[in-house]
BAVODO-293100 format. One record per residue (C-alpha): residue in three letters; x, y, z. Coordinates in pm, whole numbers. Layout:
N
<type = Ala; c1 = X; c2 = Y; c3 = Z>
...
END
This chain:
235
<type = Unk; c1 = 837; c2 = 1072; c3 = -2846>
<type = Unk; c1 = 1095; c2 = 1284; c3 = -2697>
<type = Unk; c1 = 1036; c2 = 1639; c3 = -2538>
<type = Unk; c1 = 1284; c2 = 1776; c3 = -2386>
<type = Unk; c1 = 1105; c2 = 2077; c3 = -2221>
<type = Unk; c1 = 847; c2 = 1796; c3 = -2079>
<type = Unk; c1 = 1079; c2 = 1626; c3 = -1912>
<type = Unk; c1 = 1283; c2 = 1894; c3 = -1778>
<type = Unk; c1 = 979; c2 = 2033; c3 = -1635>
<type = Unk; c1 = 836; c2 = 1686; c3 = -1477>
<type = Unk; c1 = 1230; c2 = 1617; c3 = -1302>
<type = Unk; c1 = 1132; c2 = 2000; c3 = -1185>
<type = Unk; c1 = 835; c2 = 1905; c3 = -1022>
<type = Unk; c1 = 999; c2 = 1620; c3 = -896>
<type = Unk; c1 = 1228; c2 = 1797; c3 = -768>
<type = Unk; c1 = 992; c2 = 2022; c3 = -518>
<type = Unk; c1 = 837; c2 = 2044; c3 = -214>
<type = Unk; c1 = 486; c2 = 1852; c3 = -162>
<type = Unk; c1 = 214; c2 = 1812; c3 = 117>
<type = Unk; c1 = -8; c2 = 1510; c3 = 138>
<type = Unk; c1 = -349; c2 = 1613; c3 = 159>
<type = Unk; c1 = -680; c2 = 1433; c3 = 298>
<type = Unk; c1 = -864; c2 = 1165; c3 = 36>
<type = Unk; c1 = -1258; c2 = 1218; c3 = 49>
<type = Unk; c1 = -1450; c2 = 935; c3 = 17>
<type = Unk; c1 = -1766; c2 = 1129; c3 = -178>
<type = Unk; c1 = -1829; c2 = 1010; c3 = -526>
<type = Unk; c1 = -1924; c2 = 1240; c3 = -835>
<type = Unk; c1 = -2084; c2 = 1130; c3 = -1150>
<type = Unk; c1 = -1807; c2 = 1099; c3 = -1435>
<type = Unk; c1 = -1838; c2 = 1035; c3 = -1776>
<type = Unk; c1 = -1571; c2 = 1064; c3 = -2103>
<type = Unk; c1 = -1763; c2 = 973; c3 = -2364>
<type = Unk; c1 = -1633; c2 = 690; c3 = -2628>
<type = Unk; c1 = -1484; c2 = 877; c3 = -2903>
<type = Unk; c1 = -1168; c2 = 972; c3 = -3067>
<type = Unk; c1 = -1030; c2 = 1332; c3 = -2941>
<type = Unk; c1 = -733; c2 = 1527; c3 = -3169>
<type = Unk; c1 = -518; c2 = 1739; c3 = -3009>
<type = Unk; c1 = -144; c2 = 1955; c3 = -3018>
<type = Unk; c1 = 122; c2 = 2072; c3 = -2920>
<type = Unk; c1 = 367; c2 = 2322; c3 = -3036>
<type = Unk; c1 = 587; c2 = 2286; c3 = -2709>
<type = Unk; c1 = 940; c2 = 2325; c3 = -2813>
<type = Unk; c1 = 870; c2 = 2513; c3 = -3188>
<type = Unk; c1 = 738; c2 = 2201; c3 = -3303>
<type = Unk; c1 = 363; c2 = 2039; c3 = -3370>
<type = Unk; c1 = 305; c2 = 1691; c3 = -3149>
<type = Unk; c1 = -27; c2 = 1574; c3 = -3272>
<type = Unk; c1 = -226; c2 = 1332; c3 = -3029>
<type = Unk; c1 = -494; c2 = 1142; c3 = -3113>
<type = Unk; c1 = -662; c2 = 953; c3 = -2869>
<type = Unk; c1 = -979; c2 = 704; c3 = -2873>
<type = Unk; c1 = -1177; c2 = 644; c3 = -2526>
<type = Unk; c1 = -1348; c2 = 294; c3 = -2557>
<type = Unk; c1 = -1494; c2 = 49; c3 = -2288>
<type = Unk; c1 = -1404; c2 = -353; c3 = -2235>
<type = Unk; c1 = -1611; c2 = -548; c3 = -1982>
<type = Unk; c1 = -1310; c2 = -474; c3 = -1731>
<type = Unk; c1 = -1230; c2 = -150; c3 = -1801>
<type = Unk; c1 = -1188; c2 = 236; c3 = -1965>
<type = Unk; c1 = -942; c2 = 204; c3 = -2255>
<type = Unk; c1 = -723; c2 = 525; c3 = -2304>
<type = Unk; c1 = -519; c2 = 452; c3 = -2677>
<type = Unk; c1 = -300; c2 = 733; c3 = -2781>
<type = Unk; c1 = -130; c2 = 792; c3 = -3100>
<type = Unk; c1 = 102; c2 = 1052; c3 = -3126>
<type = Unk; c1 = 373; c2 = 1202; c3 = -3359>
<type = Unk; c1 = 550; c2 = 1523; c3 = -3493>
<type = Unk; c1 = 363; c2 = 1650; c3 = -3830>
<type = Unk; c1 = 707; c2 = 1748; c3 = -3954>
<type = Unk; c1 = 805; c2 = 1389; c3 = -3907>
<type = Unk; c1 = 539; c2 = 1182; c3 = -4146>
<type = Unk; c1 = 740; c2 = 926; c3 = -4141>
<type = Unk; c1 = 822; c2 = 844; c3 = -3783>
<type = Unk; c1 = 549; c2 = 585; c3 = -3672>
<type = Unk; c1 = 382; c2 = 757; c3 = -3372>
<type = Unk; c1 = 438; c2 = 659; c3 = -3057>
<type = Unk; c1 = 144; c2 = 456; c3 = -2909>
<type = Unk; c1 = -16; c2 = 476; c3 = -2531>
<type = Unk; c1 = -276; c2 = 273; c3 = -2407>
<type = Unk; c1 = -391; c2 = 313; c3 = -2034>
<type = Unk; c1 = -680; c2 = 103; c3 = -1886>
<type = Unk; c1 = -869; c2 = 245; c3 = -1616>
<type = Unk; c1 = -1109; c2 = 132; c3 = -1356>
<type = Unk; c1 = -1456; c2 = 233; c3 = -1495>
<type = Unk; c1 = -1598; c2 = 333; c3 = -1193>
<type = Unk; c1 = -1277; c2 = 578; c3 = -1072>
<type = Unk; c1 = -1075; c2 = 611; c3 = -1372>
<type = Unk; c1 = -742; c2 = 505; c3 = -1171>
<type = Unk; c1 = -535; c2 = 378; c3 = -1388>
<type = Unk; c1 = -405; c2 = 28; c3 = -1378>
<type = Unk; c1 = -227; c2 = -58; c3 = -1651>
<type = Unk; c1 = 9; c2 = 157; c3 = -1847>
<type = Unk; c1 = 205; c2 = 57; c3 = -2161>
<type = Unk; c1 = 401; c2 = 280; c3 = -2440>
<type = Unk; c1 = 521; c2 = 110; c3 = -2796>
<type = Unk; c1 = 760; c2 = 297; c3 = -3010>
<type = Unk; c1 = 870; c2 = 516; c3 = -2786>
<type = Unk; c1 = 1257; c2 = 622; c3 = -2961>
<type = Unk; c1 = 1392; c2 = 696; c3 = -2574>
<type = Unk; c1 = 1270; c2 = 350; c3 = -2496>
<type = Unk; c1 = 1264; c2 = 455; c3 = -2109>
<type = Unk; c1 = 902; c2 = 315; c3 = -2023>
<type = Unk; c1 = 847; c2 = 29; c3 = -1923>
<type = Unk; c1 = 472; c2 = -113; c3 = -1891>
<type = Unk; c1 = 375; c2 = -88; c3 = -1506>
<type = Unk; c1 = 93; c2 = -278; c3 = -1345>
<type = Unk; c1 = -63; c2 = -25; c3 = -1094>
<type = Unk; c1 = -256; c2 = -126; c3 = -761>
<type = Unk; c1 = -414; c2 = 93; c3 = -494>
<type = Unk; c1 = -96; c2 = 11; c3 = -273>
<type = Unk; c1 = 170; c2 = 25; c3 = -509>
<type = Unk; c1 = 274; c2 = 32; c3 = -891>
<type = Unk; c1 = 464; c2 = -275; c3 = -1028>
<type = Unk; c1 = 703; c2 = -343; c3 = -1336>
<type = Unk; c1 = 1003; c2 = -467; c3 = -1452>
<type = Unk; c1 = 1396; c2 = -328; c3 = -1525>
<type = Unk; c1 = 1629; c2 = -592; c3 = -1703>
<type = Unk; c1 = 1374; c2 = -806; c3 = -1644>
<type = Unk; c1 = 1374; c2 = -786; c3 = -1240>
<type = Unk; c1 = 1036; c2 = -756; c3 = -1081>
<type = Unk; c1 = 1028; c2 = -358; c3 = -917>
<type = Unk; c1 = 766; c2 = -210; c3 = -674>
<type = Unk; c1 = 695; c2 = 116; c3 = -625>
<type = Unk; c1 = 447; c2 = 215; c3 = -324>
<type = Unk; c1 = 177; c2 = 406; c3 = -339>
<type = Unk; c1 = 279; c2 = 756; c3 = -110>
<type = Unk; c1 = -120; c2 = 769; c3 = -32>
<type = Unk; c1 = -338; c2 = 472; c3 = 54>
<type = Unk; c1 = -629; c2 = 448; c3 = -93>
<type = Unk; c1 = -582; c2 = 758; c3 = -340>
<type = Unk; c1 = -659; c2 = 713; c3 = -659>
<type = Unk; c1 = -348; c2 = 602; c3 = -916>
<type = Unk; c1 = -225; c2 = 844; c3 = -1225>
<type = Unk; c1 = 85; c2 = 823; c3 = -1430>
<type = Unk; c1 = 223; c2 = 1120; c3 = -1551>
<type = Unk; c1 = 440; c2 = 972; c3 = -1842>
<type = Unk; c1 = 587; c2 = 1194; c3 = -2177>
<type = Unk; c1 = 407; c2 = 1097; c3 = -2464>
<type = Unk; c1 = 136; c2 = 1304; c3 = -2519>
<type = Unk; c1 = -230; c2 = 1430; c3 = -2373>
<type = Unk; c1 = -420; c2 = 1116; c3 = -2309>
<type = Unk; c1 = -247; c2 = 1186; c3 = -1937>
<type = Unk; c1 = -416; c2 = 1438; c3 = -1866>
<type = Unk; c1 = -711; c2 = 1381; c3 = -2063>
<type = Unk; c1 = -860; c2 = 1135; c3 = -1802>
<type = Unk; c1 = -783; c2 = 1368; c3 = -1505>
<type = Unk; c1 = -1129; c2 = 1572; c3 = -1521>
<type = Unk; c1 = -1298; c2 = 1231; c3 = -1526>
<type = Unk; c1 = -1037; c2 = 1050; c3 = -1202>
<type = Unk; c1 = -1145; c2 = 1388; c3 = -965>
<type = Unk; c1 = -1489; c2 = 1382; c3 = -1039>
<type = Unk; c1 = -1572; c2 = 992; c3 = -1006>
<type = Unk; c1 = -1325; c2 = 949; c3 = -667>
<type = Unk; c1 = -1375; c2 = 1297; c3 = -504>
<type = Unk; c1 = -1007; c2 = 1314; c3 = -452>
<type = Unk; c1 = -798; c2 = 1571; c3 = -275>
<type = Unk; c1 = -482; c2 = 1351; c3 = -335>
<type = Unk; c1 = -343; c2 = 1151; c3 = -640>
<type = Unk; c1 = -109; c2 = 933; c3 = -657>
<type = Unk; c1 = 123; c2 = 990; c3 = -941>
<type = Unk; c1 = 365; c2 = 739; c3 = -1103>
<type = Unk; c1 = 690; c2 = 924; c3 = -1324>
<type = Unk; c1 = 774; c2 = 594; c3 = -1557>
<type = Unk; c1 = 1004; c2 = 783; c3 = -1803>
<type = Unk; c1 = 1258; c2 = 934; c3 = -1518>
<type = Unk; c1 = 1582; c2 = 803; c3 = -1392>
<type = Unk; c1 = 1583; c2 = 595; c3 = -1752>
<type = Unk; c1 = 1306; c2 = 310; c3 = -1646>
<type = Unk; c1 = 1290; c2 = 380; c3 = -1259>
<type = Unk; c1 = 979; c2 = 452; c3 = -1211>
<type = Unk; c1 = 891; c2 = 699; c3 = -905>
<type = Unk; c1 = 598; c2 = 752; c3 = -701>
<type = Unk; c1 = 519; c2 = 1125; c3 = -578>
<type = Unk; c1 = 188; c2 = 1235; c3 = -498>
<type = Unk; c1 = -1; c2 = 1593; c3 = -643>
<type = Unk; c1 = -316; c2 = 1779; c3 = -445>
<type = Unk; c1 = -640; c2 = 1881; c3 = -648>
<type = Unk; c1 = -658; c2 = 2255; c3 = -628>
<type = Unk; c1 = -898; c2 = 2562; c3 = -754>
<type = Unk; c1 = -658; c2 = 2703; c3 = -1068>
<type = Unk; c1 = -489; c2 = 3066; c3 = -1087>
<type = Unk; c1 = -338; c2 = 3019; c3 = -1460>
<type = Unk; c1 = -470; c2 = 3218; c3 = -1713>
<type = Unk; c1 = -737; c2 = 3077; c3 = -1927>
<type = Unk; c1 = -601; c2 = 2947; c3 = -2266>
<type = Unk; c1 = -702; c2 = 3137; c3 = -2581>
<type = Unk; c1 = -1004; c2 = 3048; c3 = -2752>
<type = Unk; c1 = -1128; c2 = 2788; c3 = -2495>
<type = Unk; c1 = -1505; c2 = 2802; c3 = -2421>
<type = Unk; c1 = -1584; c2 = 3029; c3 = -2126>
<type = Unk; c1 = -1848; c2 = 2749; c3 = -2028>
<type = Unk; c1 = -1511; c2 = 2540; c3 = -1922>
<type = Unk; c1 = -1461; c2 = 2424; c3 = -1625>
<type = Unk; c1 = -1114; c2 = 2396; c3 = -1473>
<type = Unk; c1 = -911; c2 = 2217; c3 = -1189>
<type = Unk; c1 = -527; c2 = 2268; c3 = -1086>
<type = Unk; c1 = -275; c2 = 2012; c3 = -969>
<type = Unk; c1 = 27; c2 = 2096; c3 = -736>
<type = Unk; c1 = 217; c2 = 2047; c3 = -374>
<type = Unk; c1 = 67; c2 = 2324; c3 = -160>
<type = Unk; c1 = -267; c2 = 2439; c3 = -209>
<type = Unk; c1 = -115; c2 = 2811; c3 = -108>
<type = Unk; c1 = 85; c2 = 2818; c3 = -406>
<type = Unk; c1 = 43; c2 = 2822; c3 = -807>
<type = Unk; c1 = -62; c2 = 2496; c3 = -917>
<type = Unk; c1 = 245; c2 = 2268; c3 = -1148>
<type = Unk; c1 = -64; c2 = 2236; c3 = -1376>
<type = Unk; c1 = -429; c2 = 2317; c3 = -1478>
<type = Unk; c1 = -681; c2 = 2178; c3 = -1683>
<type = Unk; c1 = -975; c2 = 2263; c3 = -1894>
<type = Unk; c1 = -1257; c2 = 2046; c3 = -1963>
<type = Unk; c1 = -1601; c2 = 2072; c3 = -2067>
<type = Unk; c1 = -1785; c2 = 2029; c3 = -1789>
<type = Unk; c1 = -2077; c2 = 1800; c3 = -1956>
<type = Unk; c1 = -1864; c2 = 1572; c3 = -2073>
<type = Unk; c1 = -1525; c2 = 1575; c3 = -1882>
<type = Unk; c1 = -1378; c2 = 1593; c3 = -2228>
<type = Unk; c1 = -1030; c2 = 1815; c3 = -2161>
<type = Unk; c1 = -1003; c2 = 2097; c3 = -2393>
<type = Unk; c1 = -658; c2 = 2214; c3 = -2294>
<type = Unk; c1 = -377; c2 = 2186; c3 = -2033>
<type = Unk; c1 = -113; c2 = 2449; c3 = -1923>
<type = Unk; c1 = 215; c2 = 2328; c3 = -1712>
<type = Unk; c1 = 299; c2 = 2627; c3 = -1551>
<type = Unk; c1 = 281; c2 = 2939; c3 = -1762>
<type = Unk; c1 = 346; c2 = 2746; c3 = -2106>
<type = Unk; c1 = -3; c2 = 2570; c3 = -2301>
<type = Unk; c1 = 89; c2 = 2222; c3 = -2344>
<type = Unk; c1 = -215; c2 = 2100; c3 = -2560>
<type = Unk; c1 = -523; c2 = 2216; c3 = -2682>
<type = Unk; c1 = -850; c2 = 2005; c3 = -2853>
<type = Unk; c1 = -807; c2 = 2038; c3 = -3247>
<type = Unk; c1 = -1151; c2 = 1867; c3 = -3278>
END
């Protein structure tokens, strides 16, 4: 589902400055309870509404997303479905169906590289940061950043590996982000019990984004790219 001000802000943050920073090895407890999670957007004047369902396979953490305009009842929603490792939450598999901008194509993601395919020819793109754990920052909806709380606290990462599959029309690009302490302003009316993390290139600068999440649970509650509230939990 197309949003322009999402994707002029991700070819931004492409577009900038980034240091690499050290991976720890520690590992956290993590969680994300199975469940469906609402949330929405009014980005751009008008309401996205993402649902997404967290589920478990023998093999994996299933991320499904569904979402779609609520002026646009009509328009089948755009569907997302990331499987993660279920003791990291990396992701390795990353697929969108009725997407209208038809730009991403399913990817296949490694610890060394992610993999897919443009007119049908095999494409690999490396991993910036060995061993880091994998993300895809795609433009569909929250379930991106829903799993993020869960990734930082299972791996103990200071360095993710990010994947832009919607950029460059099917090209996907690999970039990396560093986990940093947040400076953005606190969303209104999330609990004061959240807990928060920020994303960016330099650790001495504002991070490119910052998340909210309840800290029991790792369930996000909201997530701010830059200045600007990108989604907040309905339910």
């Amino acid at each position: 589902m197309y949003r322009p001000s999402m994707v002029t802000r991700a070819a931004a943050i492409l577009g900038a400055s980034f240091i690499l920073a050290a991976c720890t090895g520690a590992s956290k407890p993590a969680s994300l309870p199975a469940g469906t999670y609402r949330y929405e957007s009014t980005t751009g004047g008008s309401a996205l509404q993402s649902a997404i369902t967290v589920s478990r396979d023998s093999n994996a953490v299933v991320v499904h997303e569904e979402s779609k305009f609520a002026n646009l009842p009509a328009v089948a929603p755009v569907v997302t479905e990331s499987r993660l490792d279920p003791s990291t939450y990396s992701v390795e598999s990353y697929v969108v169906s009725n997407n209208p901008e038809g730009f991403d194509p399913p990817i296949q993601i490694s610890p060394a590289a992610a993999t897919y395919k443009v007119a049908g020819k095999p494409i690999v793109a490396k991993a910036k940061a060995l061993g880091a754990p994998s993300w895809v920052l795609g433009d569909e909806g929250a379930s991106m950043f829903a799993i993020l709380p869960a990734l930082v606290h299972a791996t103990g990462a200071k360095t993710i590996n990010v994947y832009y599959p919607g950029l460059a029309r099917g090209k996907t690009l690999a970039q990396t982000y560093t986990v940093m302490p947040t400076t953005q302003s606190r969303p209104d009316g999330i609990p004061a019990g959240d807990a928060a993390l920020g994303l960016g290139f330099d650790p001495k600068r504002a991070p490119v984004l910052s998340i909210w999440y309840d800290p029991a649970t790792l369930v996000m509650s909201a997530v701010k790219i830059g200045d600007e509230t990108d989604f907040i939990r309905k339910n």
